[in-house]
N, CA, C and O atoms as a Tinker XYZ file with bonds, in Angstrom:
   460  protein
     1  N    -13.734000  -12.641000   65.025000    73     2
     2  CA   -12.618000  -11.698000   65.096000    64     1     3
     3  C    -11.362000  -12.434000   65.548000    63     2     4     5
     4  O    -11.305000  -12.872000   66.697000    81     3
     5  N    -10.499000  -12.566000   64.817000    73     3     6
     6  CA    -8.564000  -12.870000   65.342000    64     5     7
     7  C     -7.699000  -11.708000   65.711000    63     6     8     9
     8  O     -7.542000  -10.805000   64.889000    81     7
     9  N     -7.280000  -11.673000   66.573000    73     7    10
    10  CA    -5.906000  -11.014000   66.841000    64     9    11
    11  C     -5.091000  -11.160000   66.279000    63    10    12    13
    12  O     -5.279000  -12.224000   65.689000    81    11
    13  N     -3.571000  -10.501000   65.841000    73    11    14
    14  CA    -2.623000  -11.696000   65.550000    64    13    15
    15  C     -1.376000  -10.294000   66.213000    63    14    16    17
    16  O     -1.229000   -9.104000   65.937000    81    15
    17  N     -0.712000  -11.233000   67.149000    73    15    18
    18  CA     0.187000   -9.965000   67.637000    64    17    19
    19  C      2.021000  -10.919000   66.965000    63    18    20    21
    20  O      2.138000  -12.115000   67.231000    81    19
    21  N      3.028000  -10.292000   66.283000    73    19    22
    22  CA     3.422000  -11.017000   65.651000    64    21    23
    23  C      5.358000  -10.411000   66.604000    63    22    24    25
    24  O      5.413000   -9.233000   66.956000    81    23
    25  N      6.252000  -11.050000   66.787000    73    23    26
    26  CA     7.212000  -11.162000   67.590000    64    25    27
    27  C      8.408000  -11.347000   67.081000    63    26    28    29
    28  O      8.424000  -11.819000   65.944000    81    27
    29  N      9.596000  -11.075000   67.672000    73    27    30
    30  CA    10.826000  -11.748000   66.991000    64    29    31
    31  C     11.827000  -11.318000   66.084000    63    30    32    33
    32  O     12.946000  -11.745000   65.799000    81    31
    33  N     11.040000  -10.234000   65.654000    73    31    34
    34  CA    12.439000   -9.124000   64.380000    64    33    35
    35  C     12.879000   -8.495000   65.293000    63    34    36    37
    36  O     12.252000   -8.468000   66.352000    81    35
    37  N     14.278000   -7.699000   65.122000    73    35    38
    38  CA    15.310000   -7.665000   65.079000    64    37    39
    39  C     16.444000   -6.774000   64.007000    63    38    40    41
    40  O     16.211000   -6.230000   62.928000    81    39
    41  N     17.521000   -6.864000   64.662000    73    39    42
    42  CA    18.264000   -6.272000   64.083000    64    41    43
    43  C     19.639000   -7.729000   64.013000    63    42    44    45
    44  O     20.168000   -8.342000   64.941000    81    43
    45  N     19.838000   -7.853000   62.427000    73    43    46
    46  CA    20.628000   -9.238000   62.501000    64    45    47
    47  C     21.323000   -9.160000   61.658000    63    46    48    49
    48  O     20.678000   -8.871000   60.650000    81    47
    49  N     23.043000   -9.321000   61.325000    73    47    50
    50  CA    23.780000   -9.274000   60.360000    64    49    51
    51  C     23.781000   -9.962000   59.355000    63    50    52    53
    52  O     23.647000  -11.169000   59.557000    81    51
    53  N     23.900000   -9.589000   58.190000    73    51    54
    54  CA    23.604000  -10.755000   56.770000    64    53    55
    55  C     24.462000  -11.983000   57.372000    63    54    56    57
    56  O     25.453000  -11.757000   58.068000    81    55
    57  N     24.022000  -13.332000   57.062000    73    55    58
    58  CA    24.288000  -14.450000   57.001000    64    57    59
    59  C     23.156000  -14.884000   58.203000    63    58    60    61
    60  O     22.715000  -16.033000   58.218000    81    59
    61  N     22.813000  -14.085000   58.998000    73    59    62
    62  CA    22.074000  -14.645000   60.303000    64    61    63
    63  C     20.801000  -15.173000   60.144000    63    62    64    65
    64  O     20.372000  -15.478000   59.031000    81    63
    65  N     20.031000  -15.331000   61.373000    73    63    66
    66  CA    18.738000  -16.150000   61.343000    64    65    67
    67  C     17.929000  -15.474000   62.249000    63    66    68    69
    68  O     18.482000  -14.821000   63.134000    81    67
    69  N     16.349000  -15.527000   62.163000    73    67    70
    70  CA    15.529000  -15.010000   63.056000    64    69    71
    71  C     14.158000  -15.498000   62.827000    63    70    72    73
    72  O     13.422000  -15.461000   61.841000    81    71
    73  N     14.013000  -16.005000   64.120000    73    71    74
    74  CA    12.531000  -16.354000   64.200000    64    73    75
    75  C     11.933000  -15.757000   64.508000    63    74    76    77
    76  O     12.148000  -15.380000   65.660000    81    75
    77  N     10.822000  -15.220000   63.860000    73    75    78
    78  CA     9.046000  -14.613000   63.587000    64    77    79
    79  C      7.666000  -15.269000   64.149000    63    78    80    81
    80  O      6.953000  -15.902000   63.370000    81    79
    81  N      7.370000  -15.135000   65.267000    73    79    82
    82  CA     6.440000  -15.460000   65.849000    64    81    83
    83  C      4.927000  -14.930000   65.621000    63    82    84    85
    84  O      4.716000  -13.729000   65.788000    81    83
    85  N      4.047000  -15.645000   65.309000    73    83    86
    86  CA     2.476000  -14.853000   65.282000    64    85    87
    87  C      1.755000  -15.319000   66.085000    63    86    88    89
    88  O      1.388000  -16.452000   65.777000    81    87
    89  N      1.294000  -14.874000   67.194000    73    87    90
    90  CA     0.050000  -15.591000   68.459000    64    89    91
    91  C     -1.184000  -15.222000   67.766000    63    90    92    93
    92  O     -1.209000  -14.116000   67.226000    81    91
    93  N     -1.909000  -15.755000   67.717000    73    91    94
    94  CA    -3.641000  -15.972000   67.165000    64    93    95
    95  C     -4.374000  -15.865000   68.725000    63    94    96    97
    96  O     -4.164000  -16.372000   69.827000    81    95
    97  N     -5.120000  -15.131000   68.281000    73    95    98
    98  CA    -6.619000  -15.285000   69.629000    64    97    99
    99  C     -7.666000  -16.154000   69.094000    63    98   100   101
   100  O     -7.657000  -16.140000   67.863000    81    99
   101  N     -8.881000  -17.169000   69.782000    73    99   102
   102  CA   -10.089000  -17.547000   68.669000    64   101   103
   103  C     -9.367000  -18.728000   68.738000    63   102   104   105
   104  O     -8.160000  -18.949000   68.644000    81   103
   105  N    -10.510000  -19.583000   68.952000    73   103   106
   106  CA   -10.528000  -20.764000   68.937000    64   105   107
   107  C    -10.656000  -21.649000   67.783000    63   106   108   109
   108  O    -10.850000  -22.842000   68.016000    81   107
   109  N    -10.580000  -21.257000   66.604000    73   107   110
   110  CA   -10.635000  -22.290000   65.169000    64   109   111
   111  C     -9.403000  -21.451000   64.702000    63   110   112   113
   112  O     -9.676000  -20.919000   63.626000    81   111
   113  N     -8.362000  -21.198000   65.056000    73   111   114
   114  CA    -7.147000  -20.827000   64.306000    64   113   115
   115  C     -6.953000  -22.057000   63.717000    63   114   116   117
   116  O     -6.315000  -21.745000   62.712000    81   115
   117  N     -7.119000  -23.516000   63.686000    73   115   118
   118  CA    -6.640000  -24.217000   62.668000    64   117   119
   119  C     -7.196000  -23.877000   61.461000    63   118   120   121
   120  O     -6.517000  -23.760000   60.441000    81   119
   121  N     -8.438000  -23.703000   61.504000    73   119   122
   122  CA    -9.059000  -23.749000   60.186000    64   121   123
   123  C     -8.694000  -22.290000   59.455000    63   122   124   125
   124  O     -9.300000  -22.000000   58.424000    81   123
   125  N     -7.797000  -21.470000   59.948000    73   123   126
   126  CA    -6.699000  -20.323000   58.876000    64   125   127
   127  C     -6.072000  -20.346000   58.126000    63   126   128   129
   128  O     -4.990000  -20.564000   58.672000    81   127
   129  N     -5.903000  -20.267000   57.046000    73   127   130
   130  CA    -4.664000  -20.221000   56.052000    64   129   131
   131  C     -3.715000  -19.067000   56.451000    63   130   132   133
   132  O     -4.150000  -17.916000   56.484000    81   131
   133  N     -2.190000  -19.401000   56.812000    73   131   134
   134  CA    -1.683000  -18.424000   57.967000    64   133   135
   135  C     -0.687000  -17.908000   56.592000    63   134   136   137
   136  O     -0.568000  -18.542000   55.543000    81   135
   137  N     -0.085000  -16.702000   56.895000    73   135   138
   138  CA     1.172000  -16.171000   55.998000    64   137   139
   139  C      1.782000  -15.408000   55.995000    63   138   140   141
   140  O      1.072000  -14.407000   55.899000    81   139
   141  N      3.220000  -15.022000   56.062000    73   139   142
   142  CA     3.949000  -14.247000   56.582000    64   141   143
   143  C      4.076000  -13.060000   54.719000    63   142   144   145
   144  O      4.383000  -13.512000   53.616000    81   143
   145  N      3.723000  -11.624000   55.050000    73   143   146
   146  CA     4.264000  -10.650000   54.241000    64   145   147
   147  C      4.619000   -9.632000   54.590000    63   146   148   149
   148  O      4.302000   -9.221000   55.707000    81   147
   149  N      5.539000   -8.763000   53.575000    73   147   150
   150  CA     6.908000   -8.212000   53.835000    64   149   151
   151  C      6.392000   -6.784000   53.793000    63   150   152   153
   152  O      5.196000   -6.589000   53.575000    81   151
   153  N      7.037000   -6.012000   53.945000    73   151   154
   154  CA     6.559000   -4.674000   53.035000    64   153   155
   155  C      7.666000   -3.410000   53.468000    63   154   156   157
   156  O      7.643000   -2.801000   54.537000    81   155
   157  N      8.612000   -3.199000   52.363000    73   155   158
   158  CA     9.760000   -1.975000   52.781000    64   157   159
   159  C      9.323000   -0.741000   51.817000    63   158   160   161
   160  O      9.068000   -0.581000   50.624000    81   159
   161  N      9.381000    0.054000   53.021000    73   159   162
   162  CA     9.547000    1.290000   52.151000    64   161   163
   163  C      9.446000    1.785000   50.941000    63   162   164   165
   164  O     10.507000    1.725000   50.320000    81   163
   165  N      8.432000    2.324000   50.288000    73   163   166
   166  CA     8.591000    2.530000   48.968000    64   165   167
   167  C      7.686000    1.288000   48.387000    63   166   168   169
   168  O      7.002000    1.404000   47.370000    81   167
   169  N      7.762000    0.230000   49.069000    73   167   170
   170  CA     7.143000   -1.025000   48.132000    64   169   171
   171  C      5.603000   -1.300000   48.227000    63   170   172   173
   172  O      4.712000   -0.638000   48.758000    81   171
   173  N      5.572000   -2.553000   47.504000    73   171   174
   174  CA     4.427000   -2.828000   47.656000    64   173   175
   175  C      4.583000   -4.279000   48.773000    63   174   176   177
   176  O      5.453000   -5.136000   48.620000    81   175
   177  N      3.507000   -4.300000   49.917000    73   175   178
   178  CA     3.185000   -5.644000   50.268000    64   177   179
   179  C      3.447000   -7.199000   49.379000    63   178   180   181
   180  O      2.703000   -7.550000   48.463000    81   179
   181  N      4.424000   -7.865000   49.771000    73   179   182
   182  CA     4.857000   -9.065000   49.278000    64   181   183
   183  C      4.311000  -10.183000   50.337000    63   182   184   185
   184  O      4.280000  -10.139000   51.567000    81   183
   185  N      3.932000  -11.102000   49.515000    73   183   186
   186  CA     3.785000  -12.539000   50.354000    64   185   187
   187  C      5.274000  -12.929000   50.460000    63   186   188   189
   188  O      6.081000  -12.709000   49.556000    81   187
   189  N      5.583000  -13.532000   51.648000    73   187   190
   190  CA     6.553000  -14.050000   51.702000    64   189   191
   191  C      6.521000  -15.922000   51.973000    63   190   192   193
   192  O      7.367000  -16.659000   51.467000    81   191
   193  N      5.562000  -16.342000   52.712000    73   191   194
   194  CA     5.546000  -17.389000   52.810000    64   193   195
   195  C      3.668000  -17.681000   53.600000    63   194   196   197
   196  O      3.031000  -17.043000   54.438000    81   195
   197  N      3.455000  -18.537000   53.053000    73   195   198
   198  CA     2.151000  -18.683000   53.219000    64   197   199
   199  C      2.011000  -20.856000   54.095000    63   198   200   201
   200  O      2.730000  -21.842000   53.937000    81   199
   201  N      1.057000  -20.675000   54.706000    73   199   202
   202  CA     0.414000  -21.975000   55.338000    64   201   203
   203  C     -1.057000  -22.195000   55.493000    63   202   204   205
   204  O     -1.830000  -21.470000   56.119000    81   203
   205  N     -1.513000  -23.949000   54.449000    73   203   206
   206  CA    -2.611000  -23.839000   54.754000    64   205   207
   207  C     -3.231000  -24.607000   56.019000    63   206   208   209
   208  O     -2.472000  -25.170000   56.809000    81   207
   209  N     -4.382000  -24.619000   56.168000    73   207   210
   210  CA    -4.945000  -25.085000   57.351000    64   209   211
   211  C     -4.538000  -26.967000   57.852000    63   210   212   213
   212  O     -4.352000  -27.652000   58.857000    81   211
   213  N     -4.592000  -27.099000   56.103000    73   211   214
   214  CA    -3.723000  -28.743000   56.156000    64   213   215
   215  C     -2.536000  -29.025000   56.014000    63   214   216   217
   216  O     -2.148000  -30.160000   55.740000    81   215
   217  N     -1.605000  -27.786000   56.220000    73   215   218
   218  CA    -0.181000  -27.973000   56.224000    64   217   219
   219  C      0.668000  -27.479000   55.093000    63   218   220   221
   220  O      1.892000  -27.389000   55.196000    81   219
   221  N     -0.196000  -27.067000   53.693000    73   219   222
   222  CA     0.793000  -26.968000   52.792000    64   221   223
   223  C      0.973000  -25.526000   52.796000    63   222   224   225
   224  O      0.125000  -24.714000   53.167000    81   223
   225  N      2.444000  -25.195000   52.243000    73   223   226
   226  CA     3.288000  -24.396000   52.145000    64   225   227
   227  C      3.551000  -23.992000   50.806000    63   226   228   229
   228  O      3.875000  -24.802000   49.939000    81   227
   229  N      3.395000  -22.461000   50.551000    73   227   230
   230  CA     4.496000  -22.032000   49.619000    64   229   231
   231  C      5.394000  -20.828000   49.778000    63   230   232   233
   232  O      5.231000  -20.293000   50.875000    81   231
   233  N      6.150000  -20.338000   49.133000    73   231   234
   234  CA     6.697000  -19.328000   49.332000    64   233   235
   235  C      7.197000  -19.003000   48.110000    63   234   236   237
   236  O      7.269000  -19.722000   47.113000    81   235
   237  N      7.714000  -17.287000   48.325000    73   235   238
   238  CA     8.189000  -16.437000   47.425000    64   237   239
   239  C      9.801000  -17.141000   47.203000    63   238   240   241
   240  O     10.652000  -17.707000   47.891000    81   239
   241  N      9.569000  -16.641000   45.576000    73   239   242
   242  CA    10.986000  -17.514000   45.116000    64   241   243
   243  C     12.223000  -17.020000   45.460000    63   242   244   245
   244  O     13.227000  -17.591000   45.035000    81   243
   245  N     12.345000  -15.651000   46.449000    73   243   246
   246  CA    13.380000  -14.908000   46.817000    64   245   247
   247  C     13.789000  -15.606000   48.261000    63   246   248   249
   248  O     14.984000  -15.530000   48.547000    81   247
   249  N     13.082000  -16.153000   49.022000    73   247   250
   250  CA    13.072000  -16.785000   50.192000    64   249   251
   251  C     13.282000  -18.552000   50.058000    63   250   252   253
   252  O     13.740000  -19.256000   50.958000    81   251
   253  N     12.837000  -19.021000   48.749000    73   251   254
   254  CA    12.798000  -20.397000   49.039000    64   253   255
   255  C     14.613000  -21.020000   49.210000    63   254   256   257
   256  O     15.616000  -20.665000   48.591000    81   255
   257  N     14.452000  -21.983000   50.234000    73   255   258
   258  CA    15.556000  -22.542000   50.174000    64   257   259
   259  C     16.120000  -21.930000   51.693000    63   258   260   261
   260  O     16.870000  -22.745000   52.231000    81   259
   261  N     15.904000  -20.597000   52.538000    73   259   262
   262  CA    16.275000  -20.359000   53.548000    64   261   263
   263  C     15.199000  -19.933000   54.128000    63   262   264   265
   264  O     15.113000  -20.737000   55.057000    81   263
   265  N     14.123000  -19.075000   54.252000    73   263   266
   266  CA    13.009000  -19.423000   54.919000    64   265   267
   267  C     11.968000  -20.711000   55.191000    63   266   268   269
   268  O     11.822000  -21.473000   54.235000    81   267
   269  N     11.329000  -20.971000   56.268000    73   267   270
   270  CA    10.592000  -22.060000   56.739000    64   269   271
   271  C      9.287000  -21.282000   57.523000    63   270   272   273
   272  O      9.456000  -20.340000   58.298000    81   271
   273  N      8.051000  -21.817000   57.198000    73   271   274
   274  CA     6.700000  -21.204000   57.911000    64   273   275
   275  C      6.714000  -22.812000   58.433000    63   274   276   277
   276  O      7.091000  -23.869000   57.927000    81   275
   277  N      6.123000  -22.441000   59.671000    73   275   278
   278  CA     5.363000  -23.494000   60.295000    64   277   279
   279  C      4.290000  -23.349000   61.074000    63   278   280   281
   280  O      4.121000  -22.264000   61.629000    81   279
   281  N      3.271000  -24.517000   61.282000    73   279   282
   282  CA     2.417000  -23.209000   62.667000    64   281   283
   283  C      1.912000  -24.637000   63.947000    63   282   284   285
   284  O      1.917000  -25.860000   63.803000    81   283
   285  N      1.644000  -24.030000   64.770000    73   283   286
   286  CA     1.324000  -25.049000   65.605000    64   285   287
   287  C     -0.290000  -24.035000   66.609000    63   286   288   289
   288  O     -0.542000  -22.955000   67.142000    81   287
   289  N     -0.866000  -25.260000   66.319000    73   287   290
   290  CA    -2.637000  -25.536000   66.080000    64   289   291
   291  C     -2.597000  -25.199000   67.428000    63   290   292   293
   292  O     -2.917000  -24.060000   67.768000    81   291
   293  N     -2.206000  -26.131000   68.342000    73   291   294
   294  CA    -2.210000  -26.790000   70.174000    64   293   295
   295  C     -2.019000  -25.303000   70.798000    63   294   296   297
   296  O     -2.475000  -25.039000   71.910000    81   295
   297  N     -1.058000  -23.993000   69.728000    73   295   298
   298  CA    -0.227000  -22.891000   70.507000    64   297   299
   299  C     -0.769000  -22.061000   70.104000    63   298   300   301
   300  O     -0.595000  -21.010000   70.721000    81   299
   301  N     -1.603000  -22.010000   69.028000    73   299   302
   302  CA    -2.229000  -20.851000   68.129000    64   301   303
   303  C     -1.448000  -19.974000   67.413000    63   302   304   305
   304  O     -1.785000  -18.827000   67.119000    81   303
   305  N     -0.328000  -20.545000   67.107000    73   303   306
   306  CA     0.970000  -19.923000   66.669000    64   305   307
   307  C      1.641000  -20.291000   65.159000    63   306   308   309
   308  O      1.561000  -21.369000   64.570000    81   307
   309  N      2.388000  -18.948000   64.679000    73   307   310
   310  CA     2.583000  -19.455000   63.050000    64   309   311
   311  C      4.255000  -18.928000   63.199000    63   310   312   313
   312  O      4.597000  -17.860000   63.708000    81   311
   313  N      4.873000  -19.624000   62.808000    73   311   314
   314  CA     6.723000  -19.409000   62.921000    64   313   315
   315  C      6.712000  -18.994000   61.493000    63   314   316   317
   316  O      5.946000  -19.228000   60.558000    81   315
   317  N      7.963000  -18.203000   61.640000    73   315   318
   318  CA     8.827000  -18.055000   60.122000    64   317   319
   319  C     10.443000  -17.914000   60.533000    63   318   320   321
   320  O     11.154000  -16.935000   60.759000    81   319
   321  N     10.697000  -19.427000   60.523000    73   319   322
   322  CA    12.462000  -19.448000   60.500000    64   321   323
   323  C     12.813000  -18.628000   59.349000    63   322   324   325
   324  O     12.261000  -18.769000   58.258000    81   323
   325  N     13.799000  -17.705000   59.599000    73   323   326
   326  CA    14.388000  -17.117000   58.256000    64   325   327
   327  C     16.456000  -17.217000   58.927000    63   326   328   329
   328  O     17.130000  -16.869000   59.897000    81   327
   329  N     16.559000  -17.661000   58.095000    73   327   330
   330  CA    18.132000  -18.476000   57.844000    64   329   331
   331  C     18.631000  -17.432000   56.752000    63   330   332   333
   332  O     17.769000  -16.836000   56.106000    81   331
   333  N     19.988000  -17.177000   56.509000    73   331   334
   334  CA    21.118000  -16.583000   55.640000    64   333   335
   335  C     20.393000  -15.500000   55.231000    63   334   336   337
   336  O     19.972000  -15.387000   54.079000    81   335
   337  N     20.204000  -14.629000   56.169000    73   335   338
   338  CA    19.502000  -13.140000   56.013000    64   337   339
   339  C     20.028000  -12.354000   55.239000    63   338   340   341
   340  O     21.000000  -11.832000   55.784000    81   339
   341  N     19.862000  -11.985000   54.174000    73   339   342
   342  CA    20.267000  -10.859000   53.302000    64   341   343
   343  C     19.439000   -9.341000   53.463000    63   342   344   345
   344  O     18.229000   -9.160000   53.600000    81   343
   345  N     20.283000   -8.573000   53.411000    73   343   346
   346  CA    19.864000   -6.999000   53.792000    64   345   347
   347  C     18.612000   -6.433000   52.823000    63   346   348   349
   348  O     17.912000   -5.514000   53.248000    81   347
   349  N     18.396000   -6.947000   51.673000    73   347   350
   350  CA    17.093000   -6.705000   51.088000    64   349   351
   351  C     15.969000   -7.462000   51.402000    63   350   352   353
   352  O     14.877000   -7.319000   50.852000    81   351
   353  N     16.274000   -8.440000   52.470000    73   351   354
   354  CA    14.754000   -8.825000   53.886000    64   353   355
   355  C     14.789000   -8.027000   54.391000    63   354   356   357
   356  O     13.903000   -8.183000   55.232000    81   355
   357  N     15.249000   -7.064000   54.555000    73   355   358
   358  CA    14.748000   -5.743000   55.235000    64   357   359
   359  C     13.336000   -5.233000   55.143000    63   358   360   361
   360  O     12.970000   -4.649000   54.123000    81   359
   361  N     12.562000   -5.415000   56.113000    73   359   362
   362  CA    11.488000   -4.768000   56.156000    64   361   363
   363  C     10.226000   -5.242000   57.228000    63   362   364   365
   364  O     10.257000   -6.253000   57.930000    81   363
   365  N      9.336000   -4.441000   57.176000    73   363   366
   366  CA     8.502000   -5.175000   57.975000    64   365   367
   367  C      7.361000   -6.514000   57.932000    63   366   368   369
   368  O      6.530000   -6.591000   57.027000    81   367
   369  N      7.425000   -7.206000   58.681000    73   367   370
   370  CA     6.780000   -8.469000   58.631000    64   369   371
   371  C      5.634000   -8.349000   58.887000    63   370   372   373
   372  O      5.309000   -7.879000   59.977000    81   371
   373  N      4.745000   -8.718000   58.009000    73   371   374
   374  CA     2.991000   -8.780000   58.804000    64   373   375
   375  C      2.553000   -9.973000   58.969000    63   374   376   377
   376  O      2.483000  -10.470000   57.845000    81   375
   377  N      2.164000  -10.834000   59.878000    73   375   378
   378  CA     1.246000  -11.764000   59.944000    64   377   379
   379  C     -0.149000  -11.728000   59.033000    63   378   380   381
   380  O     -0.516000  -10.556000   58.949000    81   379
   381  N     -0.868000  -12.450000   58.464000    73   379   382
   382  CA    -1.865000  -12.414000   57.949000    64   381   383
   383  C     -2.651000  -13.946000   58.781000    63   382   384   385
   384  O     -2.076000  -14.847000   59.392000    81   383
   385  N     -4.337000  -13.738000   58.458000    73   383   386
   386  CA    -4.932000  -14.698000   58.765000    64   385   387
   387  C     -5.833000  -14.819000   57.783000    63   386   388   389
   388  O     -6.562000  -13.841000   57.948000    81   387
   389  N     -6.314000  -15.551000   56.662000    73   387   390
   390  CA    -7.482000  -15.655000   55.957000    64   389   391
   391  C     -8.154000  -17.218000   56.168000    63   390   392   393
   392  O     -7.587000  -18.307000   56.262000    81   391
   393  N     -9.631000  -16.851000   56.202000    73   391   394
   394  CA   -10.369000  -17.979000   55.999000    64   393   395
   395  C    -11.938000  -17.118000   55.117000    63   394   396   397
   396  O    -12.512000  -16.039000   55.262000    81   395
   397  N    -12.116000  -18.313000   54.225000    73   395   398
   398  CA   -13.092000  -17.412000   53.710000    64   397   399
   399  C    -12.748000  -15.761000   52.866000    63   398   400   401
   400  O    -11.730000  -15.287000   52.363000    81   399
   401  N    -14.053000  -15.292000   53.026000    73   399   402
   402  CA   -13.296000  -13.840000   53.151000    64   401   403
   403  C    -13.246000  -12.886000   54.006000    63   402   404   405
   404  O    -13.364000  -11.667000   53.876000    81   403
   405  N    -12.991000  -13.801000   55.229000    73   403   406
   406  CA   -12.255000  -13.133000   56.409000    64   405   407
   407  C    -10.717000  -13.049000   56.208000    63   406   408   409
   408  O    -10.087000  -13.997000   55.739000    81   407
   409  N    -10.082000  -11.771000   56.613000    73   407   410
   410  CA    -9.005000  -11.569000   56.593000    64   409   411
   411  C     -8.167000  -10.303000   57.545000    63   410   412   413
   412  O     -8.329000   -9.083000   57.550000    81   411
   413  N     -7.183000  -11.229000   58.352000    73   411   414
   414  CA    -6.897000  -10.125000   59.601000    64   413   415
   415  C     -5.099000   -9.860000   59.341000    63   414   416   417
   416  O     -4.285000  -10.491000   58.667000    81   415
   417  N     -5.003000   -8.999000   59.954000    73   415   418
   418  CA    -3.432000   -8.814000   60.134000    64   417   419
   419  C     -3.057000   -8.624000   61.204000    63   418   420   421
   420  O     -3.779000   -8.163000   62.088000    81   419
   421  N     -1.731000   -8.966000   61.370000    73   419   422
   422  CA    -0.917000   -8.065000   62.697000    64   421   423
   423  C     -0.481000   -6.834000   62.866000    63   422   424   425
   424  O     -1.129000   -6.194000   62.038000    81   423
   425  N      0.233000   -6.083000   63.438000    73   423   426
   426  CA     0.696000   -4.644000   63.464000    64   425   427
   427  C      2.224000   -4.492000   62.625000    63   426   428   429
   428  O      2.790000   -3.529000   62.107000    81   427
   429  N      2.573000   -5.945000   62.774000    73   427   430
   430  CA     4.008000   -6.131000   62.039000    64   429   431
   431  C      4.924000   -5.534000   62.569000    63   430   432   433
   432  O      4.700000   -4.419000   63.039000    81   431
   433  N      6.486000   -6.226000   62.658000    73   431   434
   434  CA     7.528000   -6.683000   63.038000    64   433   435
   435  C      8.896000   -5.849000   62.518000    63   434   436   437
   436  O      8.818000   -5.515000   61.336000    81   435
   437  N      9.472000   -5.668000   62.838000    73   435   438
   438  CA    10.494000   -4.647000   62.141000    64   437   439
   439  C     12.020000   -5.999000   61.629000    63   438   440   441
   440  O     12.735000   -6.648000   62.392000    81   439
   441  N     12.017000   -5.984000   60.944000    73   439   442
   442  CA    13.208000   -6.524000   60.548000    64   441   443
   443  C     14.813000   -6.209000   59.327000    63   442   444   445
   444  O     15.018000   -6.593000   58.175000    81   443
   445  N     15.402000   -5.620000   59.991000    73   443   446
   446  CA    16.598000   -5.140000   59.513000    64   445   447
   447  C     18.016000   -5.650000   59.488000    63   446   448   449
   448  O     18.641000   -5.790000   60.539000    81   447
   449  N     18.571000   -5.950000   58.232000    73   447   450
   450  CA    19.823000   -6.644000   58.424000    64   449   451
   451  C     20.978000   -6.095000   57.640000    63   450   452   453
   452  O     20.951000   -5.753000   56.458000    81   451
   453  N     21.821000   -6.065000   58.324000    73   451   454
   454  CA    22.801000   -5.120000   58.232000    64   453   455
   455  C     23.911000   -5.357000   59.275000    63   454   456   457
   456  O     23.799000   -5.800000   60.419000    81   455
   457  N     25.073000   -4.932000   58.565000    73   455   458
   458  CA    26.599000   -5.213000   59.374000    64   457   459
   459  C     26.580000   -3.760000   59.554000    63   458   460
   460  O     27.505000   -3.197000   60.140000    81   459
């Protein structure tokens, strides 16, 4: 069983930045494929940026170029720098954890941007 309690949204004016925090419980969080997805109103759940257990990265082509996932093993922790915020990132953030076909979430993050 993982926890994942996830931190850091906000309310931030377009052009801004905000870091997204996910704490992991469980002692083999390295071996997770970690990933940040979106989900507003009306929509469907989007991946937004994904990490595997050996480091590689991808992300949604709406984010590439100003979002960054990172995670650190030592902290049990998965970042999502998000840089030049546009108001259709609006929405809520979920942490995800998969290994196998285990798969956990967080309660997710509120994130709204707007002048």
């Amino acid at each position: 069983q993982v926890q994942l309690v996830e931190s850091g949204g906000g309310l931030v004016q377009p052009g801004g930045s905000l870091r997204l925090s996910c704490a992991a419980s469980g002692s083999i969080f390295r071996r997770y494929a970690m990933g940040w997805y979106r989900q507003a109103p009306g929509k469907q759940r989007e991946l937004v940026a994904a990490i595997t257990s050996g480091g590689s990265t991808n992300y949604a082509d709406s984010v590439k170029g100003r979002f960054t996932i990172s995670r650190d093993n030592a902290q049990n922790t998965v970042y999502l720098q998000m840089n030049n915020l546009k108001p259709e990132d609006t929405s809520v953030y979920y942490c995800n954890a998969q290994l196998s076909t285990l798969r956990y979430w967080g309660q997710g993050t509120q994130v709204t941007v707007s002048s």
